[in-house]
C-alpha positions in Angstrom: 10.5 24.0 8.3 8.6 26.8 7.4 4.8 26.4 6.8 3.5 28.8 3.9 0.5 29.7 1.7 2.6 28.9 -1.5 2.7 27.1 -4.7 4.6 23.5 -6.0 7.8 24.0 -7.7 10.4 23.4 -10.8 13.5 24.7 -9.4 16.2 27.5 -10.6 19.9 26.7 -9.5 20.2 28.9 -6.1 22.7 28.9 -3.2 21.2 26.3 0.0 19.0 28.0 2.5 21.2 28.2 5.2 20.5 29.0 9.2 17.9 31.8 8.4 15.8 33.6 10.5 11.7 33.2 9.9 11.3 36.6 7.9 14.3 35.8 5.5 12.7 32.0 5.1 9.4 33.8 3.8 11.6 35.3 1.1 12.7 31.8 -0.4 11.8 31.5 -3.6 10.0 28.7 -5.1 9.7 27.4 -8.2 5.9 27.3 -10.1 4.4 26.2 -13.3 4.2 30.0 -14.1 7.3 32.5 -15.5 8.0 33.9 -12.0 9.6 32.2 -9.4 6.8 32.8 -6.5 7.5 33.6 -2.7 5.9 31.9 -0.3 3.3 34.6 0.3 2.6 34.8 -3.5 2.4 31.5 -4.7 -1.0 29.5 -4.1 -1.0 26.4 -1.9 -0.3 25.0 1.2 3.1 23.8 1.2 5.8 22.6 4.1 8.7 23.6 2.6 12.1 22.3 4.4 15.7 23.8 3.7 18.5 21.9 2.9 19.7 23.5 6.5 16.6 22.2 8.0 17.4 18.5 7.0 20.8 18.2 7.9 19.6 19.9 11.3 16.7 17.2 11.9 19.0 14.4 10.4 16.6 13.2 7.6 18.3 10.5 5.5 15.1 9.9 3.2 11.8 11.1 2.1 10.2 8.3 4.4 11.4 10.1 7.3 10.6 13.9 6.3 7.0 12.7 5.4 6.9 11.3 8.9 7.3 14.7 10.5 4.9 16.5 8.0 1.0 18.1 9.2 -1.3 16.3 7.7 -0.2 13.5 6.3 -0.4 10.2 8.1 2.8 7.7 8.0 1.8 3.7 8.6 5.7 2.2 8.9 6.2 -1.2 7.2 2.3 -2.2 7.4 2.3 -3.1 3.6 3.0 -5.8 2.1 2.7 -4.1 -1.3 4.9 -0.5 -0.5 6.2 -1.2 2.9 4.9 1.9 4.4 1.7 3.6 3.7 1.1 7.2 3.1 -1.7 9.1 4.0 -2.8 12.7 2.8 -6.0 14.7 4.9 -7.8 11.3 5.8 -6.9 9.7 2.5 -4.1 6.2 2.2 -2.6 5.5 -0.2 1.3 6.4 -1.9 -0.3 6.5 -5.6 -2.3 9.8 -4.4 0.9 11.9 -4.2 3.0 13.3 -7.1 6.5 12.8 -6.2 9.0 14.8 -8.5 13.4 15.7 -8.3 13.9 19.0 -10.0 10.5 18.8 -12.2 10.6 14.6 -13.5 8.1 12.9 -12.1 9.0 9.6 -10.4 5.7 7.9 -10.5 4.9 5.4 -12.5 3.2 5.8 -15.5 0.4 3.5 -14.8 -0.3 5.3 -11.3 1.1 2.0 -9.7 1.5 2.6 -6.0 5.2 2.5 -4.5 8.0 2.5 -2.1 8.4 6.2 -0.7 11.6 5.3 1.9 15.1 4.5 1.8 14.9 4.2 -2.1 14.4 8.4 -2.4 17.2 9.8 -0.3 17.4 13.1 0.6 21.4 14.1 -0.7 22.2 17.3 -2.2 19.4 18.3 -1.6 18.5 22.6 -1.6 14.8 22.0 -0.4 11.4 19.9 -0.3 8.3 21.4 -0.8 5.5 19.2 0.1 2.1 20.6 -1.2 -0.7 19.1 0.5 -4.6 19.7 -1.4 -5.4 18.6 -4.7 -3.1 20.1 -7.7 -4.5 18.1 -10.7 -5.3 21.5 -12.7 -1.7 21.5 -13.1 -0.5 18.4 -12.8 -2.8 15.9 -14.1 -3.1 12.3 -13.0 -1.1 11.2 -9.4 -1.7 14.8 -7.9 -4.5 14.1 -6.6 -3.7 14.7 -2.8 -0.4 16.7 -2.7 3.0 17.1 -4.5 6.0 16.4 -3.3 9.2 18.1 -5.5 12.4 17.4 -4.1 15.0 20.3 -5.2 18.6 19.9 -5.4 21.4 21.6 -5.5 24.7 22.0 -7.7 27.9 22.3 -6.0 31.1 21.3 -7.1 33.3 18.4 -4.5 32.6 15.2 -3.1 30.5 14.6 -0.3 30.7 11.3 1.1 28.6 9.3 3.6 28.5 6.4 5.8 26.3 5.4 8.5 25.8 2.0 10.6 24.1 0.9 13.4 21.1 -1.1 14.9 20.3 -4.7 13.0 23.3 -4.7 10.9 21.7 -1.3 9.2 24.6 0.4 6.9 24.3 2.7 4.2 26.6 4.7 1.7 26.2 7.9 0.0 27.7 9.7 -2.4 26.9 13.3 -4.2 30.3 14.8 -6.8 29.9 18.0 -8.6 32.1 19.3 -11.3 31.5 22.9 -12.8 34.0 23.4 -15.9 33.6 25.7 -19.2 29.8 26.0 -18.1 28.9 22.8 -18.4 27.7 21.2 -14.5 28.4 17.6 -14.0 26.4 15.8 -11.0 26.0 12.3 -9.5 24.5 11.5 -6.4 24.6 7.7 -5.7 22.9 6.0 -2.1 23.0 2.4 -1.5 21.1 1.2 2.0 21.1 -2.2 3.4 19.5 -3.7 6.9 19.2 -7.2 8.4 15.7 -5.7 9.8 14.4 -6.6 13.4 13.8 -10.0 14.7 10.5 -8.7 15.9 9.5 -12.5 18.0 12.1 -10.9 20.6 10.5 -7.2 20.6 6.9 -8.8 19.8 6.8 -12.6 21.8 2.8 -12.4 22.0 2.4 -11.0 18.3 4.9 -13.6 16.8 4.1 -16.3 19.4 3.1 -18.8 16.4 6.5 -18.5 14.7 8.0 -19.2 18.3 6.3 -22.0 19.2 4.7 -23.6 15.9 6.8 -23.1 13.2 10.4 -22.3 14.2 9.6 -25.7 16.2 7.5 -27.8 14.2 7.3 -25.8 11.1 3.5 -25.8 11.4 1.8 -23.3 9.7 -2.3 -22.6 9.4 -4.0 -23.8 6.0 -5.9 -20.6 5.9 -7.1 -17.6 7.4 -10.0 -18.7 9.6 -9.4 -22.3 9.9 -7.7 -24.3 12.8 -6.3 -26.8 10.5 -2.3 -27.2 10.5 -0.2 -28.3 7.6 3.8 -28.5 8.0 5.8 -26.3 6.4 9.4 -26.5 5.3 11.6 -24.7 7.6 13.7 -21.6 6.6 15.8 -18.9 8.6 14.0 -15.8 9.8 14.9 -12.5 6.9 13.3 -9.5 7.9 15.6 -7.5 5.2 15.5 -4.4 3.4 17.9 -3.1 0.4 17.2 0.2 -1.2 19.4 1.6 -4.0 19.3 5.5 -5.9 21.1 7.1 -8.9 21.2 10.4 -10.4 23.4 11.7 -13.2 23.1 15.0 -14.5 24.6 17.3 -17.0 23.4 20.7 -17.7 24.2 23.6 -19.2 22.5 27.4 -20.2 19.0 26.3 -20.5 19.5 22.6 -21.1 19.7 19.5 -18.8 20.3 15.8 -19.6 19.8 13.0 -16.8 19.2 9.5 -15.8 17.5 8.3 -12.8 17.1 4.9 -11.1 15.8 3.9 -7.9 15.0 0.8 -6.4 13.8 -1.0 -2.9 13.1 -4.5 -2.0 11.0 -5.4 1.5 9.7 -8.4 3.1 6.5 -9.3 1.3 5.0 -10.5 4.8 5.5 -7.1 5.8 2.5 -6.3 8.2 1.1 -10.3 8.1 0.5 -12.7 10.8 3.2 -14.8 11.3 0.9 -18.2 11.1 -0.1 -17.3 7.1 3.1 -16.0 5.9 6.5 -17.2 6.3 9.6 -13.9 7.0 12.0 -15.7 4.6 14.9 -14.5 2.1 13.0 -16.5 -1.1 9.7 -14.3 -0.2 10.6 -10.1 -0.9 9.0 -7.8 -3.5 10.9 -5.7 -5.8 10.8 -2.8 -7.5 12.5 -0.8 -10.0 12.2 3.1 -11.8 14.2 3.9 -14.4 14.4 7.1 -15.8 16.0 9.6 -18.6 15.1 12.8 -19.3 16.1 16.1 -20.9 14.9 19.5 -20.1 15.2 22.8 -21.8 14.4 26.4 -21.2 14.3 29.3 -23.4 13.4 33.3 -22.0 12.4 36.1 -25.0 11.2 39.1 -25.2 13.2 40.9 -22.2 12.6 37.7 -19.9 8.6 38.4 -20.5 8.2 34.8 -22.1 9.7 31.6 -21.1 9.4 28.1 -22.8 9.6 25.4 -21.2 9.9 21.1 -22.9 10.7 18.5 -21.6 11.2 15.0 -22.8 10.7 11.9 -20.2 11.3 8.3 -21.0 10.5 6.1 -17.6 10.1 2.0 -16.8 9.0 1.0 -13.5 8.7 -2.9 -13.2 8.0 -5.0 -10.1 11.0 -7.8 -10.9 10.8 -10.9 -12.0 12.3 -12.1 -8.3 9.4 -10.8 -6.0 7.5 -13.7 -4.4 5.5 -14.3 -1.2 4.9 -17.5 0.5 1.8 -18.0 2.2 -1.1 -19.6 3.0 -2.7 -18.4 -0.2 0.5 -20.3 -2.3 0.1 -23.0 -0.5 3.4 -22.1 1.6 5.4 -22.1 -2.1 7.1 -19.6 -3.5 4.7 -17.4 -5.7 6.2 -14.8 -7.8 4.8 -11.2 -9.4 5.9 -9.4 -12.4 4.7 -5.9 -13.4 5.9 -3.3 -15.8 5.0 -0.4 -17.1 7.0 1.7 -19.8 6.7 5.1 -21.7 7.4 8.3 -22.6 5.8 11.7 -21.6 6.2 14.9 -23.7 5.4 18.2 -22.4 5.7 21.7 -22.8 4.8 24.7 -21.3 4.9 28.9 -22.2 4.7 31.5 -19.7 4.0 35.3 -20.8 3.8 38.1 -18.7 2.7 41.3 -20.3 2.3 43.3 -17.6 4.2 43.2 -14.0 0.9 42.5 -12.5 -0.5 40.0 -14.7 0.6 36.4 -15.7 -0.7 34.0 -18.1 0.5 30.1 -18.4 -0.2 27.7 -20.7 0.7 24.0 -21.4 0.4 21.0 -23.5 1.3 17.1 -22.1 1.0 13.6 -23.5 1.5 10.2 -22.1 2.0 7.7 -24.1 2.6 3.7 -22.9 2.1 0.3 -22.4 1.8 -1.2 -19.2 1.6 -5.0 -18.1 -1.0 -5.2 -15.1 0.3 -7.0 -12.3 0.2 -11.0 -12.2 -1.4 -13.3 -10.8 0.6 -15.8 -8.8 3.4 -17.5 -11.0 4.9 -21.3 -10.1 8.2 -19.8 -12.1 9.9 -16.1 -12.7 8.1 -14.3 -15.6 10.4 -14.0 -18.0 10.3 -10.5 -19.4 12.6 -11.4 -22.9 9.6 -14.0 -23.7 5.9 -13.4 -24.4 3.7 -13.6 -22.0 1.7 -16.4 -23.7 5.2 -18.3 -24.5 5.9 -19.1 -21.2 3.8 -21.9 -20.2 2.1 -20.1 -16.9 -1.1 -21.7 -15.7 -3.5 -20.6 -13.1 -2.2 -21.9 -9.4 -4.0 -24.7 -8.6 -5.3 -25.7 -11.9 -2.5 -28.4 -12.3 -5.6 -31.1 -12.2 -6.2 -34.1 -14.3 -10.0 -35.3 -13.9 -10.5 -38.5 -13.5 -11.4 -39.3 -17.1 -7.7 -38.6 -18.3 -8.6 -35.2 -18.7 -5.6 -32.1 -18.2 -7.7 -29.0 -16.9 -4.8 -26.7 -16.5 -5.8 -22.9 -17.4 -3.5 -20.7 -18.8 -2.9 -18.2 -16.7 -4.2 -14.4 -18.5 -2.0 -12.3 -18.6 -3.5 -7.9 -19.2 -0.8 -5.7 -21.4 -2.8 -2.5 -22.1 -1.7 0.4 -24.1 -2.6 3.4 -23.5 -2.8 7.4 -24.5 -3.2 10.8 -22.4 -3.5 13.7 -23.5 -3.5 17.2 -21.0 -3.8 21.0 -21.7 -4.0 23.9 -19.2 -3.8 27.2 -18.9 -3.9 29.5 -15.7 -4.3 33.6 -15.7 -2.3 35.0 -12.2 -3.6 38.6 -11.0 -1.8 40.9 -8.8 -4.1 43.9 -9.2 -2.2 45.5 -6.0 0.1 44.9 -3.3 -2.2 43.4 -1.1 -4.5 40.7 -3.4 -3.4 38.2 -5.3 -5.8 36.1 -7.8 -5.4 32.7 -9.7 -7.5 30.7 -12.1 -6.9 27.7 -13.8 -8.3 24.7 -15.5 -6.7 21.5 -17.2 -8.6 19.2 -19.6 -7.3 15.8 -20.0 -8.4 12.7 -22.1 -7.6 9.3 -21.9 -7.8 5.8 -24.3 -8.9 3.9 -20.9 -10.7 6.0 -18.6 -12.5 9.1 -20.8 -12.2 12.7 -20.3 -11.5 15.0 -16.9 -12.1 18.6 -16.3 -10.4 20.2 -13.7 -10.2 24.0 -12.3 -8.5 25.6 -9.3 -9.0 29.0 -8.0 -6.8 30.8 -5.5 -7.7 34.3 -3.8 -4.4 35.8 -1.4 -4.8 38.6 0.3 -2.7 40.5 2.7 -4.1 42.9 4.6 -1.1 43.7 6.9 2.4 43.1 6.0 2.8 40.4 8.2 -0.4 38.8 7.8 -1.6 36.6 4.5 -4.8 34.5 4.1 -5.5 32.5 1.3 -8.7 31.2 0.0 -8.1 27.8 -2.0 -10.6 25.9 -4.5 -8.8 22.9 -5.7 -9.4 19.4 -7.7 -7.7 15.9 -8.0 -8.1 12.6 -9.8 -6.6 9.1 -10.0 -5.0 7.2 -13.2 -7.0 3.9 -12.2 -5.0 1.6 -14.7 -3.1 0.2 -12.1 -6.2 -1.5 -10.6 -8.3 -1.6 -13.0 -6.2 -5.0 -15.0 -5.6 -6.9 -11.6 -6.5 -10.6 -11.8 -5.4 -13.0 -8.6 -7.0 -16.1 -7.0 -6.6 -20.1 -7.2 -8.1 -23.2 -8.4 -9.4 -26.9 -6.5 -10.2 -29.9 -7.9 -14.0 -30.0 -8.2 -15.0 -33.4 -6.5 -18.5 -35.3 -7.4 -19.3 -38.7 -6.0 -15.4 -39.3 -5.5 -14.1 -38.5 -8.8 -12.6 -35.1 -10.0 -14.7 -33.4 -12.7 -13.2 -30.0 -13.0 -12.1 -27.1 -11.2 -13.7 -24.4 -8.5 -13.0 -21.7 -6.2 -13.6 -20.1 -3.3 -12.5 -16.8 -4.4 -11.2 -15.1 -7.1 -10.6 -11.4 -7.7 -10.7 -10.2 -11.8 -10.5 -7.1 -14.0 -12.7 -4.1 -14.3 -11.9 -2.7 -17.8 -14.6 -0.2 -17.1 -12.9 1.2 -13.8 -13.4 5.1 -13.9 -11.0 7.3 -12.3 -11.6 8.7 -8.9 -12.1 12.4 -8.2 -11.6 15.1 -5.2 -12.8 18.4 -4.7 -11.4 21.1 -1.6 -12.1 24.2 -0.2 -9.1 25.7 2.3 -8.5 28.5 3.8 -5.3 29.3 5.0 -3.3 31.9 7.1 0.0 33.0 8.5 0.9 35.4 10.5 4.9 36.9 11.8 3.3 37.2 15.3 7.2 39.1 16.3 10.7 38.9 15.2 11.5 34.7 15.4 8.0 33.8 15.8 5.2 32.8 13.1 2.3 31.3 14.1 0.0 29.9 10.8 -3.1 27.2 10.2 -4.9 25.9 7.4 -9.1 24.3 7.4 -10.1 22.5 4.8 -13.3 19.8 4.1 -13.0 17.6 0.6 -15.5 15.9 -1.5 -14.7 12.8 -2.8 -16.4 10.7 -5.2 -16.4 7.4 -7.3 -13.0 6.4 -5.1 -11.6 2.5 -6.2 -12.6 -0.2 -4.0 -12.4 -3.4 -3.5 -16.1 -5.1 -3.6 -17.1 -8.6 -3.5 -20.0 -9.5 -5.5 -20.6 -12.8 -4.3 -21.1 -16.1 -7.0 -19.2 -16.1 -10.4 -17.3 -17.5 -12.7 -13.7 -17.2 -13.4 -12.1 -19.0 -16.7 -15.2 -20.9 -16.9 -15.7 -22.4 -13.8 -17.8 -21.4 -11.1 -16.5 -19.3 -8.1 -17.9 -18.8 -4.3 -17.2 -15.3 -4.0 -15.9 -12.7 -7.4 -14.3 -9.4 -5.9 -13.5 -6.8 -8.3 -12.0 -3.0 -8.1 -15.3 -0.5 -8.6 -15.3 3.0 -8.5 -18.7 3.0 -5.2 -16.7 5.0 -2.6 -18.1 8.6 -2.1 -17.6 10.7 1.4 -16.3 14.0 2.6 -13.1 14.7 4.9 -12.5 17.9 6.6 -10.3 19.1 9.2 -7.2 21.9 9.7 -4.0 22.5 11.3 -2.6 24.8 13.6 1.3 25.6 14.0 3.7 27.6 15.5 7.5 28.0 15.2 9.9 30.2 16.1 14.2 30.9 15.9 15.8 32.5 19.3 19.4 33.3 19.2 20.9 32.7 22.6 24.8 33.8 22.1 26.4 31.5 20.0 23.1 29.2 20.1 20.6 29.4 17.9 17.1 27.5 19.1 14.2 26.0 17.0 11.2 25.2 18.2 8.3 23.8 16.6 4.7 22.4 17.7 2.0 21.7 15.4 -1.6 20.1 15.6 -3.8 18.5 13.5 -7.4 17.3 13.3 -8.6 15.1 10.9 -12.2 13.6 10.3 -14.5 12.3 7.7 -17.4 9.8 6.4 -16.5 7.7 3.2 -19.5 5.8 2.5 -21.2 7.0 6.3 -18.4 4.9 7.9 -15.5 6.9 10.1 -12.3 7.3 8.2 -9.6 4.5 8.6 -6.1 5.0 9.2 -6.4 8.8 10.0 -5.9 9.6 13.8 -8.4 12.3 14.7 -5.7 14.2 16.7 -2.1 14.2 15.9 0.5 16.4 17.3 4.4 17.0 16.3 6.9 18.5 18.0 10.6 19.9 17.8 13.4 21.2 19.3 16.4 21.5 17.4 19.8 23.8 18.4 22.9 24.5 17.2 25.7 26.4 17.6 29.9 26.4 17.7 29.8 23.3 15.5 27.6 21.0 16.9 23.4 20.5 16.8 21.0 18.9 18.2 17.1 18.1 17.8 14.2 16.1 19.5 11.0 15.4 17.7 7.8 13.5 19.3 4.8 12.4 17.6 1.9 11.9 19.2 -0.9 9.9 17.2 -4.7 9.3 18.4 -6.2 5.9 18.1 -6.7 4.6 14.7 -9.0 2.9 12.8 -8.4 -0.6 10.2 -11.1 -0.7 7.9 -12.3 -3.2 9.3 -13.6 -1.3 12.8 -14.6 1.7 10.4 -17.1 -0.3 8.7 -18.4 -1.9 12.0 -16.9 -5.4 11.2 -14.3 -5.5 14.3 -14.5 -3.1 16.8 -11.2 -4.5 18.2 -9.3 -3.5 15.1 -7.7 -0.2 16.5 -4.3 1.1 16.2 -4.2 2.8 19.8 -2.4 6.3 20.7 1.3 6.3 20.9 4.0 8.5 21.0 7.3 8.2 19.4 10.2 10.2 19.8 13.8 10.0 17.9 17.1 12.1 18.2 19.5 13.6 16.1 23.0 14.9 16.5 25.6 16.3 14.8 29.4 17.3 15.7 31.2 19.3 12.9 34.7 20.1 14.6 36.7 22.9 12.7 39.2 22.3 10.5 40.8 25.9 9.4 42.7 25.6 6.2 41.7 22.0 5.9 40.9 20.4 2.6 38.6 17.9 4.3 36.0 18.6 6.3 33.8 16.2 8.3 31.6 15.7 10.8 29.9 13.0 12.9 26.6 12.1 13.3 24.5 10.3 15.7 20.6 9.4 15.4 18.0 7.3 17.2 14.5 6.4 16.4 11.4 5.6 18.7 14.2 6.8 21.6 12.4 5.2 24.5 12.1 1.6 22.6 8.1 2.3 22.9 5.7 -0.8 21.5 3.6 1.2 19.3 1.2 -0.3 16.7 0.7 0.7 13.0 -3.0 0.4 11.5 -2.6 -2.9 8.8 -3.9 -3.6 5.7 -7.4 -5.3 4.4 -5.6 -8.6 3.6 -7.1 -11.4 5.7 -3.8 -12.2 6.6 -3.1 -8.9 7.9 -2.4 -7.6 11.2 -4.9 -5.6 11.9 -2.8 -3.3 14.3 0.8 -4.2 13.1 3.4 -4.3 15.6 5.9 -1.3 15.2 9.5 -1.2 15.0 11.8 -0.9 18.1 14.6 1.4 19.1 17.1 1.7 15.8 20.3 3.4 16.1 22.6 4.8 13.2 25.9 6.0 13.7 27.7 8.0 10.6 30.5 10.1 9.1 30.5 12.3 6.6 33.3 13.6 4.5 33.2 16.8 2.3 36.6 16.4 -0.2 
């Protein structure tokens, strides 16, 4: 991995990076929104760009695990109920703050819904990843609001085939085909992933101790959060499992391309909860789906001076119909969630260079869709070929007859919103010499929901020396808040006077915000590199963000909710403001001993911040990765640690538990790989060997703000995968 002041990418069919020394690596090309394919010392941003040799060297199946190892973002493993794992970019959590793109098509939903970043985006064919961390809405719009992530591939023609096993009943199977004939490139890349998951009450006895001795006993479970009180529970078998599935069919030709993709996960929906409020059972897993088809063209005139650029999206993402949790707040029934969220985006871009030191890029975008917030709890699968109001859902606990003969059953609301965006840009690139480098840019976008939002960027390079670069970054970001903006969940009680039932009541209920505004971020960074010798580069980024109007969650205390009165009303308000600021400092290097080439790696960051005068949670002050990877006649190798300071749950950054810490840990994991010649062969194969968390530490993850949250979730043991793979 190669850390460079560079820009985010489209991507250009090119041969793989192979084993390439550090100055050869700075001469990768990477795609931009702009005519000219940038290098990394051109292009503005701070990017960690990895090589399609540089993956299969670290043995990263997914985008889960390459985010792990990436500066400055933070990496909670299965602590959410809701994604699984969390995400975290320069002090800020959450997996809706991060563009995620394959070859230019966005995967995010349309509605800015968080999700899944794992096992469901495999990393297979792939010719590089460039991970953009800092703001990059003046290009991109909505979901770019802390980084990009574009995922590259490559076209080759063959069959590449994968299997790997291993460590609680984990498998997976992979499968990437070219075919090149007449022109016209053929692709598929297909990844199915299945595990059994840990049974964490032998890893964790004190942390699952009331599955252990209450329930898997008695089937006793707590009524609530907070309360003493038991209530028995129908037993069912421990499921800790995980599936993930991903497809990807492609054909292109000169200037055109025409795919469909799909991806899906499912997880435990008591991911990350205490084991006396939810129940780790096969009936209770969330679910979700994208669906994609695209088509892309791209058009060069005037002596390759202008380029045109269109692209046509059509996307679904739905949480499905069969994700349910049972807990304490379904009353230990199964409760099921629908979402979905459908539409089509439209874009188009022209590049014109009229002189080789200027560039000048404009483009035009538009969303439009209709999304169905996510449900409140269901008794029964939504049905999506029904209406909504068709299907007979009522709010949970409202199945009450007073004692007058009277049914007070509420139909549950259910929030489809439609909706329309509309973006332009435009962005002027300088190069008034060989040493300076200038780009401006703004992007205007409008919305039916959430109003208007201007955002520039500005990016000064210079290079002084030929082997040093610094870059001077001004950046901005902001949040599609539709996805949280239409969320409506909480349950009824018979409301009890003098004996006799006379409606309902509640102790909590949280409802929509129609009004929700869109949260924003501004950044300064400063950035340099410097090719210290021949094999060694040494490099570092600073930055401090302003952030403002961020979504919370905020309790307002009495209310009402269908009519009937209501203890505490929570709602999703735009009252978060702050600042985060810290940097990174990194060094890597290649030595060639004989036949053995070595790689090592060490990088630190620091990371701080106030958001609302509390500390930041989640974000470990001081975190630290390291590598050493080798290879050579056939075979490599590589060790990676990562050290993480203690953390912070919200709930000890606002003062409310100063026991709710996550504390320092390192983890290590190994890869190898064994490629034994096969001259004149048609096959080709090699074997592969990796373990994660190597020395079986007990390390915690920081949990979410659910009450029946861990606060500091117990991690995952020692996994081991075995594998082959086959090239044909």
């Amino acid at each position: 991995m190669v850390l460079i002041l560079t820009a985010w990418a489209w991507g250009a069919d090119e041969p793989p990076a192979e084993a390439l020394p550090l100055e050869a690596l700075l001469g990768l090309e990477l795609a931009s929104p702009a005519l000219r394919t940038r290098s990394p010392v051109e292009a503005p941003g701070i990017v960690y760009v990895y090589t399609a040799e540089e993956i299969r060297l670290r043995g990263y199946r997914h985008l889960g695990e390459l985010l792990q190892d990436v500066p400055e973002l933070t990496h909670e493993q299965y602590a959410s109920p809701d994604v699984d794992t969390l995400i975290g970019v320069r002090g800020l959590v959450g997996n809706q703050r991060l563009l995620v793109m394959v070859d230019g098509v966005r995967l995010n939903p349309m509605d800015g819904s968080p999700c899944p970043l794992g096992e469901n985006l495999p990393l297979l064919g792939v010719r590089q990843v460039e991970v953009v961390v800092g703001p990059a809405s003046a290009v991109y719009g909505a979901d770019a609001f802390a980084g990009v992530v574009h995922i590259r591939t490559q076209g080759r023609e063959g069959i590449h085939v994968e299997g790997k096993m291993g460590s609680f009943g984990g498998r997976a199977v992979s499968l990437v085909a070219g075919l090149d004939r007449g022109g016209v490139q053929l692709r598929a890349t297909g990844h199915l992933y299945h595990s059994d998951g840990a049974y964490l009450p032998e890893f964790w006895p004190n942390a699952y101790a009331w599955y252990t001795d209450h329930y898997r006993t008695d089937g006793l479970m707590l009524v609530s959060p907070g309360s003493t009180e038991g209530v028995e529970v129908a037993l069912r078998p421990w499921s800790n499992r995980r599936d993930a599935r991903y497809l990807h069919l492609e054909a292109s030709t000169a200037g055109f391309r025409l795919g469909y993709l799909t991806s899906a996960e499912a997880h435990p929906s008591a991911t990350g909860t205490r084991p006396e409020y939810s129940l780790y059972a096969e009936e209770a897993r969330l679910h979700t789906e994208l669906h994609t088809l695209y088509a892309q063209h791209q058009a060069r005139f005037a002596g390759d001076r202008v380029e045109w650029r269109t692209e046509l999206q059509g996307a679904e993402y739905r949480l499905a119909p069969d994700s349910a949790f049972v807990n304490s707040y379904s009353g230990y029934e199964r409760a099921y969630k629908y979402a979905q969220s459908v539409g089509v985006r439209l874009a188009s871009r022209l590049s014109w260079r009229p002189r080789r030191w200027m560039e000048v890029t404009a483009g035009l975008d538009g969303v439009n869709r209709l999304s169905l917030a996510t449900t409140a709890d269901l008794a029964t699968p939504f049905d999506p070929t029904l209406p909504a109001a068709a299907q007979g859902h009522i709010v949970p606990g409202s199945d009450v007859t007073a004692s007058d003969g009277h049914d007070l059953s509420v139909p549950q609301a259910f929030y489809t919103v439609p909706e329309r965006q509309v973006g332009a840009y435009a962005e002027v690139g300088l190069s008034p010499s060989r040493t300076v480098d200038l780009t401006g840019g703004l992007r205007v976008d409008t919305s039916g929901v959430w109003g208007w939002a201007t955002h520039p960027r500005v990016v000064v390079g210079v290079r002084p020396l030929p082997a040093f670069t610094m870059k001077f970054l001004y950046g901005t970001g902001y949040l599609d808040p539709s996805w949280a903006a239409w969320r409506e969940f909480g349950r009824f009680s018979p409301a009890v006077v003098d004996g006799e039932v006379v409606g309902l009541e509640s102790d909590f209920f949280h409802l929509p915000n129609p009004a929700l505004g869109s949260g924003r971020q501004v950044t300064w960074c400063i950035g340099v590199g410097v090719l210290a010798r021949r094999g060694l580069r040494l490099g570092g980024d600073a930055w401090v963000s302003n952030v403002h109007d961020l979504v919370v969650f905020r309790a307002s205390g009495e209310g009402e909710a269908y009519g009937w009165p209501v203890d505490v009303v929570e709602t999703a308000v735009n009252e978060a403001d702050g600042q985060t600021w810290g940097g990174t400092l990194r060094a890597e290097g290649v030595v060639e001993l004989g036949p053995l080439s070595v790689r090592p790696e060490l990088a630190w960051t620091y990371t701080d911040g106030r958001i609302d005068g509390d500390p930041l949670p989640y974000a470990p002050p001081h975190s630290v990765h390291a590598t050493l990877a080798a290879e050579g006649g056939g075979a490599s190798f590589s060790l990676d640690a990562d050290h993480r300071s203690r953390r912070l749950h919200p709930d000890a950054a606002r003062g409310v538990d100063a026991d709710a810490v996550a504390p320092a840990s390192t983890l290590w994991s190994a890869h190898a790989r064994w490629a034994p010649g096969t001259p004149g062969g048609r096959v080709r194969g090699a074997v592969t060997f990796d373990v994660e968390n190597l020395f079986d530490a007990r390390a915690f993850e920081v949990g979410t703000t659910y009450t029946d949250a861990f606060r500091a979730v117990p991690g995952q043991p020692r996994t081991v995968m075995l594998g082959l793979e086959l090239d044909l």
